[in-house]
DOMARBA-886680 format. One record per atom (N, C-alpha, C): chain; residue in one letter; residue number from 1; x, y, z. Coordinates in pm, 1 decimal, always signed. Atoms other than C-alpha are relative to their C-alpha. Layout:
N
{cadena = A, residuo = a, num = NUM, u = X, v = Y, w = Z}
...
//
This chain:
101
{cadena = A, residuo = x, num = 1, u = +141.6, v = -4.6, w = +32.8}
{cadena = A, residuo = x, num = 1, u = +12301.9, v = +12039.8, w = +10902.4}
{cadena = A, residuo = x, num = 1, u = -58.9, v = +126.1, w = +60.9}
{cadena = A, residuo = x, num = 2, u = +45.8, v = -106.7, w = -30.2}
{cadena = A, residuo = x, num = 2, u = +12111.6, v = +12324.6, w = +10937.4}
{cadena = A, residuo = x, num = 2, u = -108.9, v = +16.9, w = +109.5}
{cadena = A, residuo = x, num = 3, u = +88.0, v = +38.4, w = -108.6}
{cadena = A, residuo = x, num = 3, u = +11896.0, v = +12359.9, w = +11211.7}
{cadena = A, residuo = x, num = 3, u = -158.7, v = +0.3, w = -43.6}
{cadena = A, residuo = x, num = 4, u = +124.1, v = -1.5, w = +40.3}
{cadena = A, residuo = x, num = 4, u = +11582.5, v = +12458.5, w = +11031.3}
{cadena = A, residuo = x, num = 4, u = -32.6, v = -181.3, w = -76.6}
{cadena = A, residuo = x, num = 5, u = +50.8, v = +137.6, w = +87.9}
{cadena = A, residuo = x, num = 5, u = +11645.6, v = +12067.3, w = +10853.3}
{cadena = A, residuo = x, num = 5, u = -22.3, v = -86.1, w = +64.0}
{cadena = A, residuo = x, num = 6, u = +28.2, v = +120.0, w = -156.5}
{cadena = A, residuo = x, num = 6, u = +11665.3, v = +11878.8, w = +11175.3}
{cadena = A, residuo = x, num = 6, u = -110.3, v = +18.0, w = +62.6}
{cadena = A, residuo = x, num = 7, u = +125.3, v = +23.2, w = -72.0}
{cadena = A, residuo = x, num = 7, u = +11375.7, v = +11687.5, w = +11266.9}
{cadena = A, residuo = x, num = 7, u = -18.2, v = -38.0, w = +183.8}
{cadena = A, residuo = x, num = 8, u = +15.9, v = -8.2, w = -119.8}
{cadena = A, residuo = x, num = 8, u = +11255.5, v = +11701.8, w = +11605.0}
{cadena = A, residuo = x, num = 8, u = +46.7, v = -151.8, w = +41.5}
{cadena = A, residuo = x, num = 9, u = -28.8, v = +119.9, w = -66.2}
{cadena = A, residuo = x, num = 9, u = +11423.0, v = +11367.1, w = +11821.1}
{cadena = A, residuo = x, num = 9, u = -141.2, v = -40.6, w = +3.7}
{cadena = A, residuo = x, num = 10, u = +70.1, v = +69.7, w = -8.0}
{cadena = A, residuo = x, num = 10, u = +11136.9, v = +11116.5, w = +11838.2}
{cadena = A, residuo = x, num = 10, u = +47.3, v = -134.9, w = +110.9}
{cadena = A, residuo = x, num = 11, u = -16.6, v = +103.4, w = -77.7}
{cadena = A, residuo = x, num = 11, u = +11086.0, v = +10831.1, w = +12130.9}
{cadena = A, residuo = x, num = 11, u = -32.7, v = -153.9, w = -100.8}
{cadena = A, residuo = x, num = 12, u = -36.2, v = +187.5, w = +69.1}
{cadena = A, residuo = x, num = 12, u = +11157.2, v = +10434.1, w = +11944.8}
{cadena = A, residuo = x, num = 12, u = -73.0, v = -42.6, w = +131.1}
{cadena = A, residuo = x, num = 13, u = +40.6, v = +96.5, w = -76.6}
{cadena = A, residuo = x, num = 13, u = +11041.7, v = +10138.7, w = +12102.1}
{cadena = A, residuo = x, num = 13, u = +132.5, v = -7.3, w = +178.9}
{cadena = A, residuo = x, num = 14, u = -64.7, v = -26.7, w = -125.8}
{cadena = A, residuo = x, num = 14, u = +11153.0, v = +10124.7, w = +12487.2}
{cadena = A, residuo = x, num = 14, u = +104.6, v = +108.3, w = +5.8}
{cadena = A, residuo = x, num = 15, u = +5.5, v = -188.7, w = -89.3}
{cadena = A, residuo = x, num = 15, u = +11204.7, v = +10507.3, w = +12524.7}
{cadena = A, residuo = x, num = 15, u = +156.8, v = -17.0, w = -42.3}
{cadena = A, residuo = x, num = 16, u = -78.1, v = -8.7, w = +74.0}
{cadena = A, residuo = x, num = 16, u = +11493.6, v = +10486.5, w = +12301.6}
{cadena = A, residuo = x, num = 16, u = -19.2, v = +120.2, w = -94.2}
{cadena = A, residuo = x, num = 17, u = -25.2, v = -103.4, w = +74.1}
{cadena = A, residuo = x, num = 17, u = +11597.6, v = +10838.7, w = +12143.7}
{cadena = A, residuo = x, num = 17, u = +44.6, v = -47.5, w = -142.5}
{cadena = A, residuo = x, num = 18, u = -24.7, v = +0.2, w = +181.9}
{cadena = A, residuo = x, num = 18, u = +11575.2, v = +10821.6, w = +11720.3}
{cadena = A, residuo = x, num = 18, u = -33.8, v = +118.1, w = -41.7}
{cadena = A, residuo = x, num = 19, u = +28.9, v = -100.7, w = +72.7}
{cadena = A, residuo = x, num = 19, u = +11685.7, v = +11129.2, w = +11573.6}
{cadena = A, residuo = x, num = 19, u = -2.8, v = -10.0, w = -141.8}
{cadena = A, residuo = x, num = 20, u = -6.1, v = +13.3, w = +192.0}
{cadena = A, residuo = x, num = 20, u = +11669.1, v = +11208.8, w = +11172.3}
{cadena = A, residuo = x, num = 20, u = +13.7, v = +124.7, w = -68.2}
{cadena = A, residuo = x, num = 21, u = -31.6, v = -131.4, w = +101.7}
{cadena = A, residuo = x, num = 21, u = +11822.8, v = +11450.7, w = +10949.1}
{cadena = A, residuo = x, num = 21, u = -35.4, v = -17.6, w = -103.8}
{cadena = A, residuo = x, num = 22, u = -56.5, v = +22.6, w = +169.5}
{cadena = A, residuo = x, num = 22, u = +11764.1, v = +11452.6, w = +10603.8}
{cadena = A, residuo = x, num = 22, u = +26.4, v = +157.8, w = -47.2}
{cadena = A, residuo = x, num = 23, u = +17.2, v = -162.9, w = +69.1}
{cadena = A, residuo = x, num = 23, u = +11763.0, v = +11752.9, w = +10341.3}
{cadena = A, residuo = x, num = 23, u = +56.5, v = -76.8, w = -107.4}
{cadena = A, residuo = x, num = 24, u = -74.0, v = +30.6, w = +113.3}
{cadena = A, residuo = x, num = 24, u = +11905.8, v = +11784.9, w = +9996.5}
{cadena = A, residuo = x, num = 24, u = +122.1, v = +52.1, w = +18.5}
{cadena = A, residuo = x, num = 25, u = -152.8, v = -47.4, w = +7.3}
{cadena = A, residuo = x, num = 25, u = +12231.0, v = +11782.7, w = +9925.8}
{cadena = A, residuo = x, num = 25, u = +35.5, v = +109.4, w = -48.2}
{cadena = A, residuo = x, num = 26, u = -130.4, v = -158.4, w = +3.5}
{cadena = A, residuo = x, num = 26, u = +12482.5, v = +12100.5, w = +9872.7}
{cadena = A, residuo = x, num = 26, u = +15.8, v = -8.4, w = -127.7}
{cadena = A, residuo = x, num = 27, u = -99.6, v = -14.1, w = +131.1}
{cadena = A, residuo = x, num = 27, u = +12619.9, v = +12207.8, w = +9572.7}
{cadena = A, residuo = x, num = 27, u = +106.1, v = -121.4, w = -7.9}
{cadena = A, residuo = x, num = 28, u = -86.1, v = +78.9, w = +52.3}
{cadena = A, residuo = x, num = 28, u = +12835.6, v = +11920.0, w = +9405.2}
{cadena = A, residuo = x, num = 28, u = -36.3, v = -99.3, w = +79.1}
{cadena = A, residuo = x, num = 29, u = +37.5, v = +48.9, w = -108.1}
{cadena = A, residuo = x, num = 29, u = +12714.6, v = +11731.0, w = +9662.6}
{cadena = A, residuo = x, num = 29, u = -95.5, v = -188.4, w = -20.5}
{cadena = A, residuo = x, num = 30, u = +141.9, v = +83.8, w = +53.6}
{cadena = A, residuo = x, num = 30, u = +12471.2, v = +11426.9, w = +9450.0}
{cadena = A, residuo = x, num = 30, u = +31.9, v = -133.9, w = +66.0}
{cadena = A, residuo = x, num = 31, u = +9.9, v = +141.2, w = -111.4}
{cadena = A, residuo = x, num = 31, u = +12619.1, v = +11125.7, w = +9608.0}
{cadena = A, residuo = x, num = 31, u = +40.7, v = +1.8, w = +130.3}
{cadena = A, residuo = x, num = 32, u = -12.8, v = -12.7, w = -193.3}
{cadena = A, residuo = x, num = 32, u = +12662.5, v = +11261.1, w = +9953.9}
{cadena = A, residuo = x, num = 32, u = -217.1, v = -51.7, w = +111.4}
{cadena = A, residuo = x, num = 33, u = +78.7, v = +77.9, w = -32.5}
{cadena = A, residuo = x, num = 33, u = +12407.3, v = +11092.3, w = +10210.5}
{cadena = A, residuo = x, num = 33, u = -135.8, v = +119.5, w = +25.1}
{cadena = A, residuo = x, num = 34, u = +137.3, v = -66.3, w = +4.5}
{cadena = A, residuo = x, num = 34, u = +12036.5, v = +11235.3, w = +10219.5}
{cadena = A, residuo = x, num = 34, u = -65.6, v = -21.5, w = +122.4}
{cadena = A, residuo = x, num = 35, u = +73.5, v = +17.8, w = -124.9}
{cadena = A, residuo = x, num = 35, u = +11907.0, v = +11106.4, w = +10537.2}
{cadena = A, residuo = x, num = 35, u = +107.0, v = -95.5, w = +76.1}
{cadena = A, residuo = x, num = 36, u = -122.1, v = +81.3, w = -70.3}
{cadena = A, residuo = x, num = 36, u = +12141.0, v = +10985.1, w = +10833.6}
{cadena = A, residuo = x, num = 36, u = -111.5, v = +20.5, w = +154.5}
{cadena = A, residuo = x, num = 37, u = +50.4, v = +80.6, w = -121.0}
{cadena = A, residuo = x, num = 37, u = +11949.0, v = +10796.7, w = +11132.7}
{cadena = A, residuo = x, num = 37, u = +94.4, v = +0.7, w = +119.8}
{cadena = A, residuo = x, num = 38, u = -94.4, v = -18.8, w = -135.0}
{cadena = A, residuo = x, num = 38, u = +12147.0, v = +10830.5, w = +11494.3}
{cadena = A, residuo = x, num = 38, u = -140.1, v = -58.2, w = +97.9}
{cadena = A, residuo = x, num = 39, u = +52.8, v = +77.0, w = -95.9}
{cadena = A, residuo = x, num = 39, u = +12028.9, v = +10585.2, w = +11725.5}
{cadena = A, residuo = x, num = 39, u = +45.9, v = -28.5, w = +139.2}
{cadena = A, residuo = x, num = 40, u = -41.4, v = -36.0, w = -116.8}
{cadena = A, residuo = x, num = 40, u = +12054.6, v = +10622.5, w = +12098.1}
{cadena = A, residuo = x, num = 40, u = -19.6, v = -131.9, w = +84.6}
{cadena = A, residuo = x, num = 41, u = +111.8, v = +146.0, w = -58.7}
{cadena = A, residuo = x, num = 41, u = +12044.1, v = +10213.9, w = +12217.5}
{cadena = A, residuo = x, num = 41, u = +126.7, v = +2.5, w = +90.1}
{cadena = A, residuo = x, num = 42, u = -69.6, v = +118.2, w = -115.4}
{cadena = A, residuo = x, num = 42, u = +12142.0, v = +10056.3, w = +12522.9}
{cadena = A, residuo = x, num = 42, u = -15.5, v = -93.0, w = +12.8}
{cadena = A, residuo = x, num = 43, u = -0.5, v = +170.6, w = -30.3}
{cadena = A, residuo = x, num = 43, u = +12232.1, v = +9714.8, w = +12526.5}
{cadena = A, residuo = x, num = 43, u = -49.3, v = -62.4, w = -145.0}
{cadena = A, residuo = x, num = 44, u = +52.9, v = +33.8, w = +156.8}
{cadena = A, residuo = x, num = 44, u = +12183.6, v = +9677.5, w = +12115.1}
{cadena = A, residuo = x, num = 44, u = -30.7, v = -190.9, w = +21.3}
{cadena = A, residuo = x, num = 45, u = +9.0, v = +166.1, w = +41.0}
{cadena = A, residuo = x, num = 45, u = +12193.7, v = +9281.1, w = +12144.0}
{cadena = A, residuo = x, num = 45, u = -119.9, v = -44.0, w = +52.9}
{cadena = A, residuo = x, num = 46, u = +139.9, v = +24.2, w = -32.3}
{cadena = A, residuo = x, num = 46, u = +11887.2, v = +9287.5, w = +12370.5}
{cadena = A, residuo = x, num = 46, u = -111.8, v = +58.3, w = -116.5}
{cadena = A, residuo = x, num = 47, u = +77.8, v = -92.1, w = +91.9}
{cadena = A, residuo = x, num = 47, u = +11724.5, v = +9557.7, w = +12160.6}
{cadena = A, residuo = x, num = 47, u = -20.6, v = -124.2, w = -149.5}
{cadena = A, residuo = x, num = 48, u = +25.2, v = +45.6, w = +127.5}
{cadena = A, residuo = x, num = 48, u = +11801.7, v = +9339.8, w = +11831.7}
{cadena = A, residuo = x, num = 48, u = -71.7, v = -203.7, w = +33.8}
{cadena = A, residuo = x, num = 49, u = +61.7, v = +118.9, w = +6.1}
{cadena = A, residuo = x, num = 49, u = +11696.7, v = +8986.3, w = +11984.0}
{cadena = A, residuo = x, num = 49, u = -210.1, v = +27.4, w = +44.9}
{cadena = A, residuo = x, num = 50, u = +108.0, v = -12.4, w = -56.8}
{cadena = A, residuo = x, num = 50, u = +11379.4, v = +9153.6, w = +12149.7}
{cadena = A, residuo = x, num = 50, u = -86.0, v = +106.1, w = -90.1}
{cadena = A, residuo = x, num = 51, u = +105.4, v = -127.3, w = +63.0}
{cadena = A, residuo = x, num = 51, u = +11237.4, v = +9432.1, w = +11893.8}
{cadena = A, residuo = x, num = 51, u = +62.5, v = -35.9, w = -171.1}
{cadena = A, residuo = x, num = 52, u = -85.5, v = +38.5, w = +128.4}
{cadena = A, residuo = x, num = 52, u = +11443.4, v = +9259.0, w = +11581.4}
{cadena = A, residuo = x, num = 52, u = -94.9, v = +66.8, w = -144.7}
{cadena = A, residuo = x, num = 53, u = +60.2, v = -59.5, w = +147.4}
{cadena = A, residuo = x, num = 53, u = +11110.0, v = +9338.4, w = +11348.9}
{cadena = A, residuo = x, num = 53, u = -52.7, v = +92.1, w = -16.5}
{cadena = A, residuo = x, num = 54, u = +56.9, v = -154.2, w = -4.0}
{cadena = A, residuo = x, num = 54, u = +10993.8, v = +9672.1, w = +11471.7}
{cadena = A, residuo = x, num = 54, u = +141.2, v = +102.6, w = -34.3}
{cadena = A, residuo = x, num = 55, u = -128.7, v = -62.1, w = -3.3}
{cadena = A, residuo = x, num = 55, u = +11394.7, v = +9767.3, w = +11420.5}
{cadena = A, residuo = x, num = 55, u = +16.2, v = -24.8, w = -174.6}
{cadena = A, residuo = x, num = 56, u = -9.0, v = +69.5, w = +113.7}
{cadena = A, residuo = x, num = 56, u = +11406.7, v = +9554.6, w = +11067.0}
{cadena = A, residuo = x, num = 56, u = -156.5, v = +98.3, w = -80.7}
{cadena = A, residuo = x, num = 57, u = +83.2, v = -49.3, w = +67.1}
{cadena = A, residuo = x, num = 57, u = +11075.0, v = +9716.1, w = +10938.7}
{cadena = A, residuo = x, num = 57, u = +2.1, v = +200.9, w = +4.6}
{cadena = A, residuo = x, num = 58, u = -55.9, v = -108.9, w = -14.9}
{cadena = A, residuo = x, num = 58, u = +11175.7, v = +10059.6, w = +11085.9}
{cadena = A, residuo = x, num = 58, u = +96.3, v = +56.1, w = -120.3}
{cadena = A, residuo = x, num = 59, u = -101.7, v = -8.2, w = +89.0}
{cadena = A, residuo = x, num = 59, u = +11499.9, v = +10065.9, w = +10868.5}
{cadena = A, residuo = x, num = 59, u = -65.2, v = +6.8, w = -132.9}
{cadena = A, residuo = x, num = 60, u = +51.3, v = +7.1, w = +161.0}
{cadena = A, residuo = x, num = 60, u = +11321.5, v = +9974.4, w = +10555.9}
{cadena = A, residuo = x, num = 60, u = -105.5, v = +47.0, w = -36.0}
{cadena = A, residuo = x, num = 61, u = +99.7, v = -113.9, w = +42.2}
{cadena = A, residuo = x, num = 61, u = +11064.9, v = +10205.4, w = +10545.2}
{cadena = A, residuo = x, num = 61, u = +56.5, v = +138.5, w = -25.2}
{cadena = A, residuo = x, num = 62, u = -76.2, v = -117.7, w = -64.4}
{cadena = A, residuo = x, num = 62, u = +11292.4, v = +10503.5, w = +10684.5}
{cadena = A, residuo = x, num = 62, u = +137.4, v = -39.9, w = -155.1}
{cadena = A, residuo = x, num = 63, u = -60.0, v = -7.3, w = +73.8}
{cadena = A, residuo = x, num = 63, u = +11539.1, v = +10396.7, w = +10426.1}
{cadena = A, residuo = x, num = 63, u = +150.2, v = +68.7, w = -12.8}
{cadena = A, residuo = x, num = 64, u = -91.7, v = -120.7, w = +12.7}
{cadena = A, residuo = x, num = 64, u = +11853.8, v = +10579.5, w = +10550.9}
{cadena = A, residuo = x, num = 64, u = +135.9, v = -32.7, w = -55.6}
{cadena = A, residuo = x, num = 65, u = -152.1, v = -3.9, w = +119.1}
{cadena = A, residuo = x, num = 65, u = +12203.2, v = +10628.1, w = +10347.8}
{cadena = A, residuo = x, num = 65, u = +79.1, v = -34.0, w = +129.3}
{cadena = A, residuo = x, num = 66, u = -100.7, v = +20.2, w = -135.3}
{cadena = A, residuo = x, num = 66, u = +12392.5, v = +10614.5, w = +10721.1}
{cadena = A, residuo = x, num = 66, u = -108.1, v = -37.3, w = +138.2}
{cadena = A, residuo = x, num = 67, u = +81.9, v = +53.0, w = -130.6}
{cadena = A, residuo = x, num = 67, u = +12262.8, v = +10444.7, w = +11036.9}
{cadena = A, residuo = x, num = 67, u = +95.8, v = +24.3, w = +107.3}
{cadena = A, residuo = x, num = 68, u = -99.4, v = -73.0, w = -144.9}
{cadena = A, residuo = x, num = 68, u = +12468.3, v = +10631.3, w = +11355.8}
{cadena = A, residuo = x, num = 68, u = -17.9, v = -98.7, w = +118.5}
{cadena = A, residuo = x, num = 69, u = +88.3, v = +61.2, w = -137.8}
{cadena = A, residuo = x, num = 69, u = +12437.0, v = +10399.5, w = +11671.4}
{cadena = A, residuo = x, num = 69, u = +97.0, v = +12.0, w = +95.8}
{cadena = A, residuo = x, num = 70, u = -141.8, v = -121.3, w = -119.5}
{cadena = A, residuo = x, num = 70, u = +12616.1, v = +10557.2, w = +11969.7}
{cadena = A, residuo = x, num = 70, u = -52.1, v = -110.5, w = +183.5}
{cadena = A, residuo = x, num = 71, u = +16.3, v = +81.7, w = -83.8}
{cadena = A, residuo = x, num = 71, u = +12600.3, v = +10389.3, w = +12337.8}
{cadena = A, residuo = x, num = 71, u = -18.9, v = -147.3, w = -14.5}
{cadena = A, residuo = x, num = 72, u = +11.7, v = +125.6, w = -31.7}
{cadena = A, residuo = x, num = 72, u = +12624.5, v = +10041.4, w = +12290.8}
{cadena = A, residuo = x, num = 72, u = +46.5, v = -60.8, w = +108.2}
{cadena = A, residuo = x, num = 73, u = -101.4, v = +80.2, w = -96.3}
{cadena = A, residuo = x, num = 73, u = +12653.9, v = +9793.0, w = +12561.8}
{cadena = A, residuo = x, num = 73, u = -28.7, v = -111.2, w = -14.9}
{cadena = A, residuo = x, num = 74, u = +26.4, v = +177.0, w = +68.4}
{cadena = A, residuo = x, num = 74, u = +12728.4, v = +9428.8, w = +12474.7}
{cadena = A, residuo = x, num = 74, u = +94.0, v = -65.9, w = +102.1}
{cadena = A, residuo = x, num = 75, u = -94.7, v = +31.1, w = -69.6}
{cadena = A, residuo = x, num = 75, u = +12891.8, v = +9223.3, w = +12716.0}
{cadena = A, residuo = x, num = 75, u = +96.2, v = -128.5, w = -103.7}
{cadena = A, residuo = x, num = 76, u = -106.9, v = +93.1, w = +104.1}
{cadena = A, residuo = x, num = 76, u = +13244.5, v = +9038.9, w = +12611.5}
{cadena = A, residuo = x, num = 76, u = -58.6, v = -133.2, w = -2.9}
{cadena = A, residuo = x, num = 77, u = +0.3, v = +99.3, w = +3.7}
{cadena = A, residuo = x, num = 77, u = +13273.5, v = +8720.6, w = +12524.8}
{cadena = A, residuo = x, num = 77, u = +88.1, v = -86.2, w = +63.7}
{cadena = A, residuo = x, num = 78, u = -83.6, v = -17.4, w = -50.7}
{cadena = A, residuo = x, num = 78, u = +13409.5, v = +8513.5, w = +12758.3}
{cadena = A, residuo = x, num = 78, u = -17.0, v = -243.5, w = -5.8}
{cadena = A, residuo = x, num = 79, u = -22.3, v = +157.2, w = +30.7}
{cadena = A, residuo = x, num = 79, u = +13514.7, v = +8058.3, w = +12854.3}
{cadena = A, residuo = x, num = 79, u = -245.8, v = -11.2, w = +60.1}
{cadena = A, residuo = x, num = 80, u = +154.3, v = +63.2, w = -27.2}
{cadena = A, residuo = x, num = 80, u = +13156.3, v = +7872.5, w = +12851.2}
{cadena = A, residuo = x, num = 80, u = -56.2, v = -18.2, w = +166.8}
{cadena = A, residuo = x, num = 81, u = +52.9, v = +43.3, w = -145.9}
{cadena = A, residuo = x, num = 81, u = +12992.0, v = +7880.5, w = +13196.6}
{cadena = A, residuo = x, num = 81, u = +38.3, v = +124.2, w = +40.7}
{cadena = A, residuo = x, num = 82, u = -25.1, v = -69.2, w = -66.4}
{cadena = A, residuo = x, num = 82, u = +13141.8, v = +8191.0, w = +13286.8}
{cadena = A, residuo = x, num = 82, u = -20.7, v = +102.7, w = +66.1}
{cadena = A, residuo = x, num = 83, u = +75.0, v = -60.5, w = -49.4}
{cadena = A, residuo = x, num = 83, u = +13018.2, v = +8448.4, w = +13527.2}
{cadena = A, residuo = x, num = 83, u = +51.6, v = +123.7, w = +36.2}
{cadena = A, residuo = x, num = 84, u = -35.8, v = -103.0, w = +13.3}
{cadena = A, residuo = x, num = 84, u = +13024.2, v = +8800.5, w = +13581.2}
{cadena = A, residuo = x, num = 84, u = +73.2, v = +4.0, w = +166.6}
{cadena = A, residuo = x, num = 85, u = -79.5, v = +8.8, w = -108.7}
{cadena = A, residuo = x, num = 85, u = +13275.1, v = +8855.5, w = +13838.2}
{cadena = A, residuo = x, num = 85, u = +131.4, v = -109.2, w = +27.0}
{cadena = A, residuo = x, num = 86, u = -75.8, v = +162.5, w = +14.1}
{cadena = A, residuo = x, num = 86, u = +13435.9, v = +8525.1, w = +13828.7}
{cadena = A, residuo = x, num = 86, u = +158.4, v = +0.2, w = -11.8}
{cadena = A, residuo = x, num = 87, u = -162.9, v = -32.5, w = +60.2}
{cadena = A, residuo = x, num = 87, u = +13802.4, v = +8687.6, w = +13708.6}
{cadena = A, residuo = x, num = 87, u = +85.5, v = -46.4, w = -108.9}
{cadena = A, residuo = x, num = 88, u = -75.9, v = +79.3, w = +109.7}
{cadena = A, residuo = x, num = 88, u = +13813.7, v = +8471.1, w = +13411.6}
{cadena = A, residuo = x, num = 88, u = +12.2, v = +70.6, w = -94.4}
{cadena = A, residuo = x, num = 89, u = +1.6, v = -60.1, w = +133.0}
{cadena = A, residuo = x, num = 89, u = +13954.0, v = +8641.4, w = +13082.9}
{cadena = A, residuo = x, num = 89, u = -105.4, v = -10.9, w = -111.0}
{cadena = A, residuo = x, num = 90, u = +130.3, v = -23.6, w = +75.7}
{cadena = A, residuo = x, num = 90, u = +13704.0, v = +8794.7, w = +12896.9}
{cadena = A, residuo = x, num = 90, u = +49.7, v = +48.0, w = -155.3}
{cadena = A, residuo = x, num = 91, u = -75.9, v = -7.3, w = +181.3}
{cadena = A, residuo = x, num = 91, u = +13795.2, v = +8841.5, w = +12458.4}
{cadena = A, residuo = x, num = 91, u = -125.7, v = +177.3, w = -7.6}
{cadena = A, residuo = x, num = 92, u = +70.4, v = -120.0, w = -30.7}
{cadena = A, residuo = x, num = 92, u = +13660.3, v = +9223.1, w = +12492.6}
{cadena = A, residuo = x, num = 92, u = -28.3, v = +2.6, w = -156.7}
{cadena = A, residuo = x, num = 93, u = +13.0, v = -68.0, w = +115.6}
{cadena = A, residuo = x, num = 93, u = +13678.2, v = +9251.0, w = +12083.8}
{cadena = A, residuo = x, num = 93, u = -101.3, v = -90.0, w = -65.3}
{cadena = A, residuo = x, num = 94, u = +122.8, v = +68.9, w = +7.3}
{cadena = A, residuo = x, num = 94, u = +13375.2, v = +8994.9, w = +12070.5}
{cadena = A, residuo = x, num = 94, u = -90.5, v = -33.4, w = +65.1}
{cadena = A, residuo = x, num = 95, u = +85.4, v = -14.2, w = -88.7}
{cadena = A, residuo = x, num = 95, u = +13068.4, v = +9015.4, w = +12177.7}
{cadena = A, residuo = x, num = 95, u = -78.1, v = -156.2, w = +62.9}
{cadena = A, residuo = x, num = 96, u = +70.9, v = +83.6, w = -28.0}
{cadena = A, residuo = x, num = 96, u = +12879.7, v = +8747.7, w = +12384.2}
{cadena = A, residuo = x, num = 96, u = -132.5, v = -43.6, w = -87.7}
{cadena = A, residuo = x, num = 97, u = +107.3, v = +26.5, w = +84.2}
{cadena = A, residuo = x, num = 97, u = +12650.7, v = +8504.9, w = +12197.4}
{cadena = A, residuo = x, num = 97, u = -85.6, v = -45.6, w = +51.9}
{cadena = A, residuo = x, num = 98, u = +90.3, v = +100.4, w = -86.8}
{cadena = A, residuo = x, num = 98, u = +12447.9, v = +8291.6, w = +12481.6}
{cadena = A, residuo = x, num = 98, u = -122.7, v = +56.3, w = -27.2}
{cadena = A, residuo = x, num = 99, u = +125.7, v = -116.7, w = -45.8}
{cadena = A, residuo = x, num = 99, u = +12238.2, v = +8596.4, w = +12590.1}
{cadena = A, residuo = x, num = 99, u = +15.5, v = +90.3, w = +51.4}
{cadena = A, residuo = x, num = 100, u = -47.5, v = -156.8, w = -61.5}
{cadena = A, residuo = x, num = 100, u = +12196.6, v = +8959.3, w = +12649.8}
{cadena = A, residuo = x, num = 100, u = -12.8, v = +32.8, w = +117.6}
{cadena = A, residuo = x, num = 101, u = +46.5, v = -34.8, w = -135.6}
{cadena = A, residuo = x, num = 101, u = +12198.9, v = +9147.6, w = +12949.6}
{cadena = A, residuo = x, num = 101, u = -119.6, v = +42.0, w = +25.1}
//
């Protein structure tokens, strides 16, 4: 992307970095993506139980072809009751459903 097309980073809800590219596409280019969203969240599962319709109405106004979301932190999923520290095997490739950090 060209630098003159990149829009200035903007602060999201809780001081969360949302940048936004768009432009027109390139030569040959007609179904390549037009606007690509990069979202800078920490702790997405809080973010989506606690800002779910300022994130949900965001998206669908903004409308973008690719949604980027970089830093996530979700803690695993791990036996019922179990506590951080505790040493019990945690299933790292699913995320916890109780509640976020």
């Amino acid at each position: 992307v060209e630098p003159s097309k990149a829009k200035k980073p903007r602060l999201g809800s809780e001081g969360t970095c949302v940048s936004e590219v768009s432009g027109p596409p390139g030569p040959g280019q007609g179904g390549d993506p037009q606007t690509i969203i990069a979202w800078n969240v920490n702790g997405l599962t809080t973010q989506l139980r606690d800002n779910w319709n300022q994130i949900r109405d965001f998206l669908e106004k903004e409308k973008p072809d690719v949604l980027c979301i970089q830093e996530v932190r979700m803690a695993a999923a791990g036996p019922r009751g179990c506590k951080r520290g505790d040493g019990q095997k945690r299933r790292r490739g699913e995320a916890k459903r109780e509640s976020a950090q």
